[in-house]
C-alpha distance (Angstrom), angle and dihedral (degrees) to the residues before:
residue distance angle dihedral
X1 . . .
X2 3.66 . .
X3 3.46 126.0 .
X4 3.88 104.0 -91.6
X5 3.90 90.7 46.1
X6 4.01 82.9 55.4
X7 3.56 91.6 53.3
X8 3.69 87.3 53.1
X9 4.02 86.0 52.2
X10 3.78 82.0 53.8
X11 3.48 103.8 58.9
X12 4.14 90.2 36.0
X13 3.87 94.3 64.3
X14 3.39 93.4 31.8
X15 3.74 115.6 120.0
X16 4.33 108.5 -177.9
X17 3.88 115.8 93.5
X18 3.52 75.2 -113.1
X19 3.55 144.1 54.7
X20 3.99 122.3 -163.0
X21 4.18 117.1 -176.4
X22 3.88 113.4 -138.5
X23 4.30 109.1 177.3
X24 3.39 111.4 -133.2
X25 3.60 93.7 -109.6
X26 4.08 94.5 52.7
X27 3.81 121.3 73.3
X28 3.44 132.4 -150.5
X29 3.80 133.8 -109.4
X30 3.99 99.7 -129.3
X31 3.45 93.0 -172.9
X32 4.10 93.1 69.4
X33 3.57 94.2 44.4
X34 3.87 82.7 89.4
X35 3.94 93.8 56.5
X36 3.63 92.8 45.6
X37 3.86 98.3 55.6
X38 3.62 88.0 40.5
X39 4.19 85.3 58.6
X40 4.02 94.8 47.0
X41 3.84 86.2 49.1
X42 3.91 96.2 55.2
X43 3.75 87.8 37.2
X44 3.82 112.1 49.2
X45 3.65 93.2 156.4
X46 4.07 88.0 65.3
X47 4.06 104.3 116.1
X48 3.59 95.5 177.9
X49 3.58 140.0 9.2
X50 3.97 143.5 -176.8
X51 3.62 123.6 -153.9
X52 3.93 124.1 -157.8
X53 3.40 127.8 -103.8
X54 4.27 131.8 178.8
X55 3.68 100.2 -88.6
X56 4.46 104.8 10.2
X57 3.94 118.0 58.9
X58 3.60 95.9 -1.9
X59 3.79 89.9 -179.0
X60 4.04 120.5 -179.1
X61 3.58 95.9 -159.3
X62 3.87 138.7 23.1
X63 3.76 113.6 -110.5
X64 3.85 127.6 177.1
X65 3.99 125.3 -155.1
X66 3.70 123.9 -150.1
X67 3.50 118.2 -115.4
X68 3.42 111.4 -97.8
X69 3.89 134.3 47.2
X70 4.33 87.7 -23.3
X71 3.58 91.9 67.0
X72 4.02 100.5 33.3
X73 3.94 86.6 58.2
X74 3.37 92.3 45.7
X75 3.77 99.2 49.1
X76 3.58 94.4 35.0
X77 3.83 102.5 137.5
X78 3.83 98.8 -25.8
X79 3.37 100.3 119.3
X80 4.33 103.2 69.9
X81 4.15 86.8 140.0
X82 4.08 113.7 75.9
X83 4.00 96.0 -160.6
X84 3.89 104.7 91.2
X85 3.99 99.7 24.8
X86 3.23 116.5 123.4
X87 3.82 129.7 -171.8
X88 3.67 140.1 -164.5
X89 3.64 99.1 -117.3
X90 3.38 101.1 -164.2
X91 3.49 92.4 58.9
X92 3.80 95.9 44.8
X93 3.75 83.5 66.6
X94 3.45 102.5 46.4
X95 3.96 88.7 52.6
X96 3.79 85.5 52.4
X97 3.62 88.4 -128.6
X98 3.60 96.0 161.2
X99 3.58 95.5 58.5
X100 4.13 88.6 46.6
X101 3.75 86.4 53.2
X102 3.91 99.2 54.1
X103 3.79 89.9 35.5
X104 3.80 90.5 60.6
X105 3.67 102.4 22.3
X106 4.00 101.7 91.8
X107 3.70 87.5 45.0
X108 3.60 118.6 40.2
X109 3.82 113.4 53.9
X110 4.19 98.3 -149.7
X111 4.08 87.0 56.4
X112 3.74 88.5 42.3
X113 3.43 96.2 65.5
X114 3.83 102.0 -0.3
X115 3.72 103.5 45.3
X116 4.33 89.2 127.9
X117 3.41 85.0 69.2
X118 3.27 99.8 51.5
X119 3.85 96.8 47.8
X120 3.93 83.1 58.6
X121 4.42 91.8 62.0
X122 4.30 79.9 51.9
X123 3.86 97.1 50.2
X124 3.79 95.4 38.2
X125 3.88 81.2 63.3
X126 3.50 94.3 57.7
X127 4.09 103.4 38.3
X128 3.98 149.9 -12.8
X129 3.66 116.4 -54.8
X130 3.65 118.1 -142.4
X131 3.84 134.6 -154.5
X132 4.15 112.4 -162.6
X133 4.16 122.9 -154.8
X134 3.81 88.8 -159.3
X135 3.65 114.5 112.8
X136 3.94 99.4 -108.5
X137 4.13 100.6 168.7
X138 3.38 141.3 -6.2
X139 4.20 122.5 -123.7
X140 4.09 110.6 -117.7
X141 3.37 111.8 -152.5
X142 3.73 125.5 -63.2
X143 3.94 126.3 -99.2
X144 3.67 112.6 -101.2
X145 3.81 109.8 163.0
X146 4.06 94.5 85.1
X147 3.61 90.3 63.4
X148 3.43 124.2 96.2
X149 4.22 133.0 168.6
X150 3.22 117.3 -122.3
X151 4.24 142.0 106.6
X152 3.80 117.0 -101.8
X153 3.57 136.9 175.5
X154 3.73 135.8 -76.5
X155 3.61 95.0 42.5
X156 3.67 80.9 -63.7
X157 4.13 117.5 142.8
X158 3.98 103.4 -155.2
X159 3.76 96.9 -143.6
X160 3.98 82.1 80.9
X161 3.66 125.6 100.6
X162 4.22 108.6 -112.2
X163 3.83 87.1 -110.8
X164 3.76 92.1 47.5
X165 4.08 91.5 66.5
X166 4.13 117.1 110.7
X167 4.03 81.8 -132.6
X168 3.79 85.1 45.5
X169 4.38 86.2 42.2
X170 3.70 97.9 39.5
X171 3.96 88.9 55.6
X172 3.58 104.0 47.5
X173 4.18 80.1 50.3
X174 3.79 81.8 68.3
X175 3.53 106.9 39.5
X176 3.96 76.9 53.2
X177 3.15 94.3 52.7
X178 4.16 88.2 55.6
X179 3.60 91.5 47.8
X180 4.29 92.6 57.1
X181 3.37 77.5 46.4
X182 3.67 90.9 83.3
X183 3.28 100.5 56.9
X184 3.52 101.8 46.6
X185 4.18 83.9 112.5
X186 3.33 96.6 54.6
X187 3.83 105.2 48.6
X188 3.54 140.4 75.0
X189 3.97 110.1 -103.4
X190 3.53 90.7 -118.5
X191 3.96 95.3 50.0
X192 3.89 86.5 54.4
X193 3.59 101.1 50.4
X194 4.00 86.5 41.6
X195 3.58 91.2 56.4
X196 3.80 88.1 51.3
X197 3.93 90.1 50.7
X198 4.11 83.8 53.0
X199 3.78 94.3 44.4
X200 3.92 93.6 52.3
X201 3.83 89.5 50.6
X202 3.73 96.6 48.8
X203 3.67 85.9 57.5
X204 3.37 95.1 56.0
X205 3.64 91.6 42.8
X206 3.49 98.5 59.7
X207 3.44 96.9 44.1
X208 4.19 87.7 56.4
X209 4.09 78.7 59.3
X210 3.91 77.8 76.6
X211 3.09 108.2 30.4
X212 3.89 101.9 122.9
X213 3.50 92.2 48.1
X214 3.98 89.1 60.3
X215 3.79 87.0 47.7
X216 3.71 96.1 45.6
X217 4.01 83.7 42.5
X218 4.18 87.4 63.0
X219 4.03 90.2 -114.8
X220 4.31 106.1 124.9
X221 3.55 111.4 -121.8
X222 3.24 86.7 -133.5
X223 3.76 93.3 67.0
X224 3.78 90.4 59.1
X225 3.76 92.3 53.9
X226 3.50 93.2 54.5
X227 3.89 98.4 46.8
X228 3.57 90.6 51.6
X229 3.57 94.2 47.1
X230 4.54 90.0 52.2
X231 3.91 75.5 50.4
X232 3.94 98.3 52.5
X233 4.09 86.2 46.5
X234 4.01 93.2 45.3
X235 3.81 85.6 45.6
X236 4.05 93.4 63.2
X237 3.57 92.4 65.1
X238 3.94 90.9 59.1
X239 3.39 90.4 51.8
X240 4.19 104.7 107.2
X241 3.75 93.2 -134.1
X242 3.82 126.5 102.7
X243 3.72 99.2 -116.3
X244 3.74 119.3 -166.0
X245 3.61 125.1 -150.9
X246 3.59 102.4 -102.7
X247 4.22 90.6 49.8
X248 3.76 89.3 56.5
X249 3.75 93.1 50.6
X250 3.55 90.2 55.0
X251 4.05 89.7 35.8
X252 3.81 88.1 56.9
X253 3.71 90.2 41.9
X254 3.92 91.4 54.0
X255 4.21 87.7 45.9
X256 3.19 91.0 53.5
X257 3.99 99.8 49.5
X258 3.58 84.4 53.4
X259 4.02 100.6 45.8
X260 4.23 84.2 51.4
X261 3.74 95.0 72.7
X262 3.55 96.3 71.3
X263 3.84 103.6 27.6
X264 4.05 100.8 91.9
């Protein structure tokens, strides 16, 4: 069924107040299990929550995010690894999020293969979010076997993941961009278009994450950079906010700050 429609299946059958992802190749430090139900206890208002683990959300302190536009900027598209999310389930039924999931999930690349994250901008709406520095699992080691080494098409190198792709990257940045979309009415201006700053530099960022392949593939980094910059620019005017000149010089301004870190 795919693997974000079985995280859907998850959460539907699930029956704890709370539901925490572990991959099947990631195991789980028992002996913190303790702490974190002790935390959720004391802090019934928590709506979501991420634990640490060795190499994702290796946090050195606990921090907690008022409900609200706090902890949607916070959590906005932090949470790309499933193993140490963990979700009030109750309320991820009572948003309907499943049924949000598989209505958008064949259509809109960022729910496709994103759609954890975007079940974190619905729960920070409805309570604190909550980031853990207690050990909570431990990465196994990562799947190799779908790799292989060899030059494609498209500027594409085929030792990359499907997902991994800039055509792949540059259209979950859009079905992102749909997704914010809905909560244009419920956010501060400035928490949108901050959100959009933090969307165009995740982009970029993962897309570094392959960087050498690109390079080894012949295609010049510097071509990347550039198309996802014309896609950060096209992306403003799909933002659902009446943007006057002035904001999108200093929007463009901002997106370009953010795009410099990982252009040399």
């Amino acid at each position: 069924m795919g693997a974000n429609a079985n995280f859907c299946q998850v959460l539907n059958i699930s029956q704890g107040k709370y539901t925490c992802f572990i991959s099947d190749e990631d195991s789980v430090n028992l002996l913190s299990i303790i702490h974190y139900l002790h935390v959720f206890r004391n802090n019934p208002d928590i709506s979501f929550a991420s634990g640490r683990g060795i190499r994702n959300y290796t946090y050195s302190s606990c921090h907690t995010y008022k409900m609200g536009s706090e902890a949607f900027f916070k959590t906005f598209l932090t949470t790309n690894y499933i193993t140490g999310l963990i979700y009030r389930t109750d309320l991820y039924h009572s948003l309907k999020l499943s049924e949000w999931t598989m209505k958008h999930i064949s259509t809109n690349k960022g729910v496709s293969y994103y759609s954890q994250s975007c079940w974190v901008m619905f729960l920070s709406l409805c309570g604190n979010c909550y980031e853990d520095d207690t050990l909570l699992f431990v990465e196994g080691e990562e799947e190799e076997d779908q790799l292989v080494t060899s030059v494609g098409t498209n500027h594409t190198a085929k030792a990359m993941l499907p997902y991994t792709t800039l055509e792949s990257r540059i259209e979950q940045h859009n079905g992102f961009i749909e997704v914010l979309n809905e909560f244009v009415s419920v956010l501060d201006s400035n928490i949108y278009l901050s959100a959009y700053c933090v969307l165009c530099n995740k982009t970029l960022f993962l897309l570094s994450l392959v960087k050498s392949l690109y390079i080894e593939a012949g295609t010049s980094w510097d071509f990347i950079c550039k198309e996802v910059e014309n896609c950060c620019y096209d992306g403003i005017s799909k933002l659902d906010l009446n943007i006057t000149a002035d904001t999108k010089k200093l929007l463009i301004a901002k997106i370009d700050k953010c795009l410099s870190v990982y252009k040399n």
